[in-house]
BADREN-353078 format. One record per residue (C-alpha): residue in three letters; x, y, z. Coordinates in steps of 0.001 Angstrom, whole numbers. Layout:
<pts>
residu=Ala x=X y=Y z=Z
...
</pts>
This chain:
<pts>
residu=Unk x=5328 y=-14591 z=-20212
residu=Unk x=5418 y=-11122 z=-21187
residu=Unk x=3947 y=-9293 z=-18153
residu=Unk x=2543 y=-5982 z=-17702
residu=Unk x=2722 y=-4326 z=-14310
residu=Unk x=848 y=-818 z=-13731
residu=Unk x=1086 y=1499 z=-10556
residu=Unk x=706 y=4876 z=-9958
residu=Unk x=4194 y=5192 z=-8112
residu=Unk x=7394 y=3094 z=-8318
residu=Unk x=11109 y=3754 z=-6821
residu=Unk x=12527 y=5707 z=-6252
residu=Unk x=9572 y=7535 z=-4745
residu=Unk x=8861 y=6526 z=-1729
residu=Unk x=6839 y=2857 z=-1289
residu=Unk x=3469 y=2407 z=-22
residu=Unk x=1831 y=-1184 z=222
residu=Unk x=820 y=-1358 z=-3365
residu=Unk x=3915 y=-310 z=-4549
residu=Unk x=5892 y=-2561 z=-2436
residu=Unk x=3838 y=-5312 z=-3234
residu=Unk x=4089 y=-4503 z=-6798
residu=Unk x=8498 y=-4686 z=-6714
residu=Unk x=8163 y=-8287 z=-4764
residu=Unk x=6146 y=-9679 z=-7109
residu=Unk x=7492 y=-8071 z=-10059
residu=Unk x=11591 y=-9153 z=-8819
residu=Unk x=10730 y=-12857 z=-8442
residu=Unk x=9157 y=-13146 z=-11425
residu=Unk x=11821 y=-11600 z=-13524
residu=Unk x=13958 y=-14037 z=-11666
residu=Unk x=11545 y=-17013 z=-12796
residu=Unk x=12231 y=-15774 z=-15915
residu=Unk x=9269 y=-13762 z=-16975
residu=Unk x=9880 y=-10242 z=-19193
residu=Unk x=8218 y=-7837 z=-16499
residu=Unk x=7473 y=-4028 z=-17246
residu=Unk x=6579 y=-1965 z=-14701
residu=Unk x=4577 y=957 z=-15835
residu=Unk x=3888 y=3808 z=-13797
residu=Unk x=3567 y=7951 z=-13635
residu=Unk x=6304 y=10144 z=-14208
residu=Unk x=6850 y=12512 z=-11084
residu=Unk x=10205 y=14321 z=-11321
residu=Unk x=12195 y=14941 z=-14587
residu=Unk x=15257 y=13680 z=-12417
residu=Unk x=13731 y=10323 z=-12603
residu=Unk x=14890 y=8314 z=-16295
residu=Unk x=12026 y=7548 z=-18657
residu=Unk x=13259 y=4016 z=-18840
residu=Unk x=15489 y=2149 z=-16402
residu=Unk x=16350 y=-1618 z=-15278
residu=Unk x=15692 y=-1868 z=-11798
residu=Unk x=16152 y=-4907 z=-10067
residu=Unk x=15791 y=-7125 z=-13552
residu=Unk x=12506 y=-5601 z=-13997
residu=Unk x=12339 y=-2521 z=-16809
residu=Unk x=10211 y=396 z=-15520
residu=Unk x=8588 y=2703 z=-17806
residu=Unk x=7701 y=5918 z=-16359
residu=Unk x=4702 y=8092 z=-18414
residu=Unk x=3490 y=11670 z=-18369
residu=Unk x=5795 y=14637 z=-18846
residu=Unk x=3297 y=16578 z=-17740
residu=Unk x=3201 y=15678 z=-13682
residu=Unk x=6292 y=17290 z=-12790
residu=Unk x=4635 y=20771 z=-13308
residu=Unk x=1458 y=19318 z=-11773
residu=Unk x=3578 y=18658 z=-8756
residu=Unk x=4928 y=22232 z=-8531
residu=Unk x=2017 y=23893 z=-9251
residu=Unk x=757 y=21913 z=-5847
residu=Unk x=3724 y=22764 z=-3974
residu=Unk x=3557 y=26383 z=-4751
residu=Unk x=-318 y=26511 z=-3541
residu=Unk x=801 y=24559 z=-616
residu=Unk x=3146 y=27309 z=211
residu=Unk x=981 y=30167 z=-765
residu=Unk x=-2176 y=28769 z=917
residu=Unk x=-1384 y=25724 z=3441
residu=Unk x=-3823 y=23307 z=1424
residu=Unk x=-2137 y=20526 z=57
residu=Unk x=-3630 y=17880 z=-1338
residu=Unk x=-6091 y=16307 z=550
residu=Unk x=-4642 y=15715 z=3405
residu=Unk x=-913 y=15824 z=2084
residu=Unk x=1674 y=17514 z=4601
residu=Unk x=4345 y=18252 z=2252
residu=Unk x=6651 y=16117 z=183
residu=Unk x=7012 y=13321 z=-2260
residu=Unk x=4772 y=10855 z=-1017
residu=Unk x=3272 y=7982 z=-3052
residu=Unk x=-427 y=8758 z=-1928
residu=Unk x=-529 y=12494 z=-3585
residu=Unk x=-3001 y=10471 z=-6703
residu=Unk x=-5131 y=8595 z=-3896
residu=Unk x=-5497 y=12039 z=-1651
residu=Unk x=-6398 y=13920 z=-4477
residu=Unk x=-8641 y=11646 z=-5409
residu=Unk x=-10129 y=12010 z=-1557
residu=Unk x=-11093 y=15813 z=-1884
residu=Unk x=-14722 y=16222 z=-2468
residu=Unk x=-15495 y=17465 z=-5511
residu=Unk x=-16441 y=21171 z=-3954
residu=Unk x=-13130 y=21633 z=-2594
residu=Unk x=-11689 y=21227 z=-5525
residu=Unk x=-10025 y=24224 z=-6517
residu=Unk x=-10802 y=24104 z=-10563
residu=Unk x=-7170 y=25331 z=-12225
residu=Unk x=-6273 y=22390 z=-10238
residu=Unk x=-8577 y=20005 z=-11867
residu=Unk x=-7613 y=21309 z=-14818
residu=Unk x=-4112 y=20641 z=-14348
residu=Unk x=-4640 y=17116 z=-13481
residu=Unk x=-7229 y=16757 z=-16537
residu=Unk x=-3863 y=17841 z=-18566
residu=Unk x=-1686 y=15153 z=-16764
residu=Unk x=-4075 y=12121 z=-17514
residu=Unk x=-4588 y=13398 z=-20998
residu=Unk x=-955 y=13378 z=-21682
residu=Unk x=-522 y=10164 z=-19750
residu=Unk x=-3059 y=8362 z=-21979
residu=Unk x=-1407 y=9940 z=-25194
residu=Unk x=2081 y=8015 z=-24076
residu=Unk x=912 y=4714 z=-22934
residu=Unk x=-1117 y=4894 z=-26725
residu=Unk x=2142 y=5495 z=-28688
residu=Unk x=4115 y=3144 z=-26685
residu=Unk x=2536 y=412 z=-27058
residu=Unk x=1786 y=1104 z=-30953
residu=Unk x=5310 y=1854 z=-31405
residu=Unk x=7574 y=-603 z=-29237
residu=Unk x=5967 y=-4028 z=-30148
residu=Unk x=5407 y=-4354 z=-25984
residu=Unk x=1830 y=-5471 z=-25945
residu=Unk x=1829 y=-7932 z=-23083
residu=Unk x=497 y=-11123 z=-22083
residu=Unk x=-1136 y=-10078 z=-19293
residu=Unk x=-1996 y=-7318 z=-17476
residu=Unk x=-1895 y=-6706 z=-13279
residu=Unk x=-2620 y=-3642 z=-11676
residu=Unk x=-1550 y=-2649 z=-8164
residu=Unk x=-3509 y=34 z=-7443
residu=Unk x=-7737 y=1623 z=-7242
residu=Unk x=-6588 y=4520 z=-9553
residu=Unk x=-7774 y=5391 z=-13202
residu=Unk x=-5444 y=3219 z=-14735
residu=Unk x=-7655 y=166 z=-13527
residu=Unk x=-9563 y=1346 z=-16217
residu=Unk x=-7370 y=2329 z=-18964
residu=Unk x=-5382 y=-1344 z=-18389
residu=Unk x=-9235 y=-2665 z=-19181
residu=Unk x=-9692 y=-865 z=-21754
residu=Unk x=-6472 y=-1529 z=-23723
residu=Unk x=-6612 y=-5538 z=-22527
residu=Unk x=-9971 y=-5629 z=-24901
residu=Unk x=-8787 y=-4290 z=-27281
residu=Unk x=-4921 y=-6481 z=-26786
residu=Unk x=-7174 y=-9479 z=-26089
residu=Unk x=-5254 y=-10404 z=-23295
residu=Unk x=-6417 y=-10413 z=-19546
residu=Unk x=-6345 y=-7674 z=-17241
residu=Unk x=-5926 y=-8077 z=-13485
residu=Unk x=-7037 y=-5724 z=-10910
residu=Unk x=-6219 y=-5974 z=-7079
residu=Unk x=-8578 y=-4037 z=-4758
residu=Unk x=-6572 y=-2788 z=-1766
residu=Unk x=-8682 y=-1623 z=-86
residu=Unk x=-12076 y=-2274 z=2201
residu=Unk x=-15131 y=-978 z=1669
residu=Unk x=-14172 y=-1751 z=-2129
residu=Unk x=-13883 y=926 z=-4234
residu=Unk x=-14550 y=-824 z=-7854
residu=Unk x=-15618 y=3055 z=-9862
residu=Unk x=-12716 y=4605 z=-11310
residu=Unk x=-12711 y=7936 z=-13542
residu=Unk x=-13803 y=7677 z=-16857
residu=Unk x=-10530 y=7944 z=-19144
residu=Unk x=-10085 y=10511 z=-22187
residu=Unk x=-8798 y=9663 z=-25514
residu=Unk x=-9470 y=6146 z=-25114
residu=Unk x=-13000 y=6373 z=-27759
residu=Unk x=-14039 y=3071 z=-25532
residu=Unk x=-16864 y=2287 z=-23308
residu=Unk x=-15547 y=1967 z=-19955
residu=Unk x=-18329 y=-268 z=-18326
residu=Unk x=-17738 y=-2914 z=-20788
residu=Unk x=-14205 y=-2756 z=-20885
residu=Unk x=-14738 y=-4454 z=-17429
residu=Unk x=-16962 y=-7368 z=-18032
residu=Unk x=-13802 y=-9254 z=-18591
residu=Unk x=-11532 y=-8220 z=-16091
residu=Unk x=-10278 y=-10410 z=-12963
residu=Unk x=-9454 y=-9368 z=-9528
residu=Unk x=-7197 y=-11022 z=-7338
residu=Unk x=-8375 y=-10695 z=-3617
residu=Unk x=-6281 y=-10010 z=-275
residu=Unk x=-8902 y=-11423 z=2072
residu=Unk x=-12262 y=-13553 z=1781
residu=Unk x=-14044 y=-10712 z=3234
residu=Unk x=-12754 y=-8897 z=-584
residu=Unk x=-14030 y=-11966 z=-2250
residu=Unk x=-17620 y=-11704 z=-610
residu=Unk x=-17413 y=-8105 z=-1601
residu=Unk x=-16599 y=-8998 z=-5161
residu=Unk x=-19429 y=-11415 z=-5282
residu=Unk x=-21861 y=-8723 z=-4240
residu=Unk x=-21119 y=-6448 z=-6446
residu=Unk x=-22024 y=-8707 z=-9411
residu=Unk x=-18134 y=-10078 z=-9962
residu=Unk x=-18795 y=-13483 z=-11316
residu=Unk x=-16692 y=-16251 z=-9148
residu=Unk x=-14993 y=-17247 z=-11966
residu=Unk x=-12960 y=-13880 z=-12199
residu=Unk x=-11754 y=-13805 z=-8861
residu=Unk x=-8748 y=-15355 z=-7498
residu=Unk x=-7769 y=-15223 z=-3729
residu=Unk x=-3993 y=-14140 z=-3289
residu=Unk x=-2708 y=-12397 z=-402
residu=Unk x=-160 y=-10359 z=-112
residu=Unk x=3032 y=-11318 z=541
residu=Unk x=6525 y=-10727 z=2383
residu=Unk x=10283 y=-11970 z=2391
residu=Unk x=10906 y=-13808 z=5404
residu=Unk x=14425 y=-13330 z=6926
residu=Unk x=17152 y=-15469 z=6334
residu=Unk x=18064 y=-15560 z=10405
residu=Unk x=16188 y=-13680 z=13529
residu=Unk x=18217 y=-10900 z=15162
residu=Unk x=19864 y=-11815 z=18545
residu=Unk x=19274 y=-8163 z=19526
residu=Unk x=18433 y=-7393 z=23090
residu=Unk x=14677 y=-5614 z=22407
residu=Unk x=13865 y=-2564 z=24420
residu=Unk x=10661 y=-1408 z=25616
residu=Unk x=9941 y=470 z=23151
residu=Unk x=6244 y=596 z=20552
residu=Unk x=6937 y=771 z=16813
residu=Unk x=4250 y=2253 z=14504
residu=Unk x=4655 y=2255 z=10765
residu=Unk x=2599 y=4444 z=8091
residu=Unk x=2143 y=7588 z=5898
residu=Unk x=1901 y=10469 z=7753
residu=Unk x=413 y=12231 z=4464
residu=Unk x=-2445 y=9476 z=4876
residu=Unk x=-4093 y=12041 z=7798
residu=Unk x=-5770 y=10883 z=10909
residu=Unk x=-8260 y=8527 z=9304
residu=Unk x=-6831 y=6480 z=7356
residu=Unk x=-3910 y=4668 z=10140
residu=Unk x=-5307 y=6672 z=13127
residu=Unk x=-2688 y=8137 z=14340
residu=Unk x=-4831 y=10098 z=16613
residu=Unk x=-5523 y=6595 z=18164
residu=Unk x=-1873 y=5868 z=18863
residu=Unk x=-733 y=9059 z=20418
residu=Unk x=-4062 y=8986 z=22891
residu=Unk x=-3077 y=5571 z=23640
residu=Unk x=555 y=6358 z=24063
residu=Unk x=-377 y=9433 z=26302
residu=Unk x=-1805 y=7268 z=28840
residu=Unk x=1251 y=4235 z=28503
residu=Unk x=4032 y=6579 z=28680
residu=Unk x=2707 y=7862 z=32002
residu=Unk x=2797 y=4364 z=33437
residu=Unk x=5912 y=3727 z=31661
residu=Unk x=8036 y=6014 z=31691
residu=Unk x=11134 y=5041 z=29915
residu=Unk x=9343 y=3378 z=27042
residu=Unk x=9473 y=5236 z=23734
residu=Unk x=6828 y=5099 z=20722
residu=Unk x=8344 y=5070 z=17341
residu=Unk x=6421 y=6218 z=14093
residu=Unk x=8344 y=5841 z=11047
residu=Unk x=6636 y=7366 z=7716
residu=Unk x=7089 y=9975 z=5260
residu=Unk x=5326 y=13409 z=5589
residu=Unk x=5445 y=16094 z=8026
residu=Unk x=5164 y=15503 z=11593
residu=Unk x=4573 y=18685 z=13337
residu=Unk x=716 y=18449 z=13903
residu=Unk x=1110 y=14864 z=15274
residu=Unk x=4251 y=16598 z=17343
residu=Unk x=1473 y=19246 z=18252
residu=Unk x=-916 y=16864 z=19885
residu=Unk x=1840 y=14981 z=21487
residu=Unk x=2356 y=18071 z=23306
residu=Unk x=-1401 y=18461 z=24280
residu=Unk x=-1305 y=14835 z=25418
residu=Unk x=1959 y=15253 z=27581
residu=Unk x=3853 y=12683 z=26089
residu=Unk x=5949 y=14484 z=23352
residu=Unk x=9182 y=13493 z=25103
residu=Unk x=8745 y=9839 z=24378
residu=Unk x=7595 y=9917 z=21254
residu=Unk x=10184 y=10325 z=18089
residu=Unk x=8953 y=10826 z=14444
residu=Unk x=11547 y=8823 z=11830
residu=Unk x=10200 y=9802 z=8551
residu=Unk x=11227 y=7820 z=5969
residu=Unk x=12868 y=4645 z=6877
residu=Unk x=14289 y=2895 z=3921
residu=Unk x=15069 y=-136 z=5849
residu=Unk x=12169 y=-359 z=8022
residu=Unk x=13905 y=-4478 z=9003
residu=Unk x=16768 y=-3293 z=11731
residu=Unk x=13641 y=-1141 z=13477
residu=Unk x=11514 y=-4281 z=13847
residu=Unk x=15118 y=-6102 z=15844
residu=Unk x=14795 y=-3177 z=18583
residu=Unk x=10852 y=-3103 z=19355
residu=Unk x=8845 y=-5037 z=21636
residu=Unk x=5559 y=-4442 z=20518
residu=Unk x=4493 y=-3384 z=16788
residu=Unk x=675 y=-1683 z=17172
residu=Unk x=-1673 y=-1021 z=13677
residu=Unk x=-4908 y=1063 z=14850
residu=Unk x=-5821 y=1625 z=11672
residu=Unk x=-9407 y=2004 z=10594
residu=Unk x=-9045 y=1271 z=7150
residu=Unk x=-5853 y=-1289 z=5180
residu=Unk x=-5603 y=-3950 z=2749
residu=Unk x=-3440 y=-6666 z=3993
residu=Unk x=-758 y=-3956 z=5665
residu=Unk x=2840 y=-5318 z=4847
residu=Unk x=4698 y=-3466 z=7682
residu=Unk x=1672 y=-5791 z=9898
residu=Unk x=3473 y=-9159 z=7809
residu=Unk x=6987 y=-7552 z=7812
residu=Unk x=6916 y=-7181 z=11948
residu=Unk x=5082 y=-10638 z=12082
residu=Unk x=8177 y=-12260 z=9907
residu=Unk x=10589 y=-10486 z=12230
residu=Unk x=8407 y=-12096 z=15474
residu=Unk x=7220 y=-9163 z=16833
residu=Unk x=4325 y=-9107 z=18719
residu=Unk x=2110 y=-7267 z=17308
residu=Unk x=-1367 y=-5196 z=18450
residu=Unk x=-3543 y=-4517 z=15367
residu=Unk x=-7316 y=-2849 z=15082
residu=Unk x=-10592 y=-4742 z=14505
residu=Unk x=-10894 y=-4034 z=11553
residu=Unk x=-11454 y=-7637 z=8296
residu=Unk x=-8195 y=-7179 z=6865
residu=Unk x=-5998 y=-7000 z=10240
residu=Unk x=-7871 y=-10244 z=11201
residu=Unk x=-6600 y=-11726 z=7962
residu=Unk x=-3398 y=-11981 z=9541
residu=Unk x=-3219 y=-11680 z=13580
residu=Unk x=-5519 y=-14310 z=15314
residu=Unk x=-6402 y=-12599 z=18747
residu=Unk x=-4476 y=-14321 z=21756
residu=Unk x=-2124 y=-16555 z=19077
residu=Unk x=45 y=-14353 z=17333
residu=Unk x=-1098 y=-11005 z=18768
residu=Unk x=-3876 y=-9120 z=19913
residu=Unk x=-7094 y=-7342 z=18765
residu=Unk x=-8653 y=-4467 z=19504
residu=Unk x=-11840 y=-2538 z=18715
residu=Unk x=-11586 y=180 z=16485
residu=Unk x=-10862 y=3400 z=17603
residu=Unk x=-10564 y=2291 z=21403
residu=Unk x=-7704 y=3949 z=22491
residu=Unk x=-8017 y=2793 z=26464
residu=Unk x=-7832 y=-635 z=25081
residu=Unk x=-5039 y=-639 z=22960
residu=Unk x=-3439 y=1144 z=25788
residu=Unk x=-3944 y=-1411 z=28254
residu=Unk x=-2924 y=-4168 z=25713
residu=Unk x=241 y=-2672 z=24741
residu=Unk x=1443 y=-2460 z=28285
residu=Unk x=242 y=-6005 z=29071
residu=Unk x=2541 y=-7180 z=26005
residu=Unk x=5626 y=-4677 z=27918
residu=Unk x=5105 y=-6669 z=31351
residu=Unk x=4752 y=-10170 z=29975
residu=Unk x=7840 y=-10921 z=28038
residu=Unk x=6709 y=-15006 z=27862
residu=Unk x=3767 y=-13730 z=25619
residu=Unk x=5539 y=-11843 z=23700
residu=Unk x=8209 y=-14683 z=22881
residu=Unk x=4895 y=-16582 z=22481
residu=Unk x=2898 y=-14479 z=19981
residu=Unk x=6294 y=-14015 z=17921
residu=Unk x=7073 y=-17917 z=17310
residu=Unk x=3700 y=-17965 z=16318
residu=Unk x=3629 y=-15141 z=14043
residu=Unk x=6512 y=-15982 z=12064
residu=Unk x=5459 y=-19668 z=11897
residu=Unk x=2477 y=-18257 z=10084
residu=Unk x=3770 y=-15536 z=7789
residu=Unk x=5818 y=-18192 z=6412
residu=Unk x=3345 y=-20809 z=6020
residu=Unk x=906 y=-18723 z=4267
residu=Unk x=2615 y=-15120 z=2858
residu=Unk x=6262 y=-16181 z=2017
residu=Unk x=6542 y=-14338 z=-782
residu=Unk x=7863 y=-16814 z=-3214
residu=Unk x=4546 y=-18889 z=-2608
residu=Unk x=2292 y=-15747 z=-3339
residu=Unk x=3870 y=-15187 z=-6513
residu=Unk x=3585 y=-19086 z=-7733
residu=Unk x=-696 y=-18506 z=-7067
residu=Unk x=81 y=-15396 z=-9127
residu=Unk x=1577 y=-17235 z=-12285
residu=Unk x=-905 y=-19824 z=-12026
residu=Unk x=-3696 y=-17477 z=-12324
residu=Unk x=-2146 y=-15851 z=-15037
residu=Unk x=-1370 y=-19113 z=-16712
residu=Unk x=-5323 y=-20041 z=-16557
residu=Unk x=-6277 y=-16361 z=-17588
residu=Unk x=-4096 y=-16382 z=-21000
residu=Unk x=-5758 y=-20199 z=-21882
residu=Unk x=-9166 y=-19366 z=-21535
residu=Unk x=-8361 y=-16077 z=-23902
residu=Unk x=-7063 y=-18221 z=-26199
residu=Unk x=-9743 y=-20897 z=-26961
</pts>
């Protein structure tokens, strides 16, 4: 199959879950076999308009964004507003917090400027795929951006089908209308399938008129290890997630009020939080909370794997996720792991089997859980057997990707009769 794979970000700027989920897939099908593109935006000149990565080519669009991107550093300098939320730095959620700034903060030169970038995006992907004989066989995108809808669009007119994956909960199914494109948008979606992470997704998709036909349940999914590290864990809390995402979105507020009241019981544990984007107003409240000196901020990890050998515990507050892959990374590494209430956490840990749950929000309680995990080193043991028995019964990645051919497979066929 010739497959088409679209995301708003790809290596080597820095992965989120979409865009790590997007790689996996995309490597083990090349290795099946299949001719995989990866198509994505442009975001520094330094990066090569097309390059082999991994057996997968990746085709990079938009001249355009690398001024977009300096035109929001510069107002970042002169003003402290970034985007959205954005702290400074190339992170992969500068499209999805731009996206999050209502309408009347937008500043409109900026608008503008990112009016110019989608135009000249749309203008690229047209005289590619007029020009390069690479219309595909099918189409799967990895993120809720506009190109769910320009993908749509061009897979009615390729007549091939176009997958979507929603990642995230509430849905979020309305995506800008795209220029140059002389198609109607709505339609361009009566067609289109949607693979979803969780049954909760699937119910969603139902309900907002999504006929069952056009859904197909896949998960995410996550290399298991070859072998367990015999490494001597410490008491130390790992934490993994974009600090450009803001309070929100992974709570870090959550953590660090949580962490201010373990570290006074414990004081030689340490919290790690490992994530791109600038630290100093988490640092800030650290400080307020009295519990700076146990707390270290990583940044960027780019092997996140040797972090989850040294923890105990692995805690995900978050208040809003798709299926989180540092959640099924630390659950393939055993780790026991403390997660939020929240439909897509509960996709994974089972409260009491292979971690524990915790309301939203409720920082005394994840508190009081995480030192229950440091004290009880049986449970631990426990919950870790458990979770890796079940991140390789039912995310191994290889098996993900199989559900992934097969509904492809099924999609082409019923375009073709």
């Amino acid at each position: 199959m010739k497959i088409a794979m679209v995301v708003p970000c790809y290596l080597p700027v820095p992965e989120g879950g979409a865009e790590r989920q997007c790689r996996l897939q995309a490597q083990e099908l090349a290795r099946r076999g299949h001719a995989v593109t990866v198509y994505t935006r442009r975001w520094s000149r330094a990066a090569p308009r097309i390059e082999l990565m991994g057996g997968v080519q990746v085709v990079r669009f938009g001249w355009f964004y690398p001024v977009e991107e300096w035109v929001w550093r510069l107002r970042r300098r002169l003003t402290g507003k970034g985007k959205g939320e954005y702290l400074g730095g190339t992170t992969i959620d500068q499209v999805r917090q731009k996206q999050a700034i209502p309408p009347k903060r937008r500043i409109r030169p900026m608008a503008i400027l990112a009016g110019i970038g989608k135009r000249v995006h749309v203008l690229e992907w047209r005289w590619w795929f007029r020009n390069q004989n690479a219309r595909p066989d099918v189409v799967h995108v990895h993120a809720d951006t506009w190109e769910g809808a320009l993908s749509a669009i061009s897979g009615a007119r390729w007549r091939c089908p176009v997958f979507i994956k929603p990642t995230l909960y509430p849905l979020r199914l309305k995506y800008a209308r795209v220029p140059l494109t002389g198609a109607n948008q709505s339609n361009a979606f009566d067609s289109v399938r949607y693979f979803a992470l969780t049954p909760v997704i699937h119910v969603a998709l139902r309900e907002k008129g999504v006929e069952e036909g056009r859904i197909v349940d896949v998960p995410n999914g996550v290399e298991i290890p070859a072998s367990r590290s015999d490494v001597r864990r410490k008491p130390i809390v790992l934490m993994v997630g974009n600090l450009t995402q803001g309070a929100y979105h992974k709570a870090f507020d959550v953590m660090l009020d949580a962490w201010g009241q373990i570290a006074s019981a414990y004081p030689r544990a340490e919290l790690l939080v490992a994530g791109a984007g600038d630290p100093s107003p988490w640092q800030a409240l650290a400080e307020q909370l009295g519990c700076a000196g146990s707390v270290q901020f990583l940044g960027r990890v780019k092997e996140v794997g040797p972090l989850y050998d040294e923890v105990q515990v692995f805690c995900l507050p978050s208040r809003e996720e798709g299926i989180s892959n540092a959640l099924l990374e630390a659950q393939s590494r055993g780790v026991a792991c403390v997660v939020s209430d929240i439909r897509a956490n509960r996709a994974v840990v089972t409260h009491g089997d292979n971690g524990w749950v915790v309301p939203v929000g409720d920082a005394e309680a994840l508190a009081l859980a995480v030192q229950k995990l440091l004290d009880d080193k049986p449970r631990r043991d426990r919950f870790g057997q458990n979770a890796v028995r079940r991140v390789a019964a039912e995310f191994e990645i290889g098996a993900i990707v199989s559900r992934v051919e097969t509904a492809y497979q099924a999609a082409i066929e019923s375009w073709s009769r």
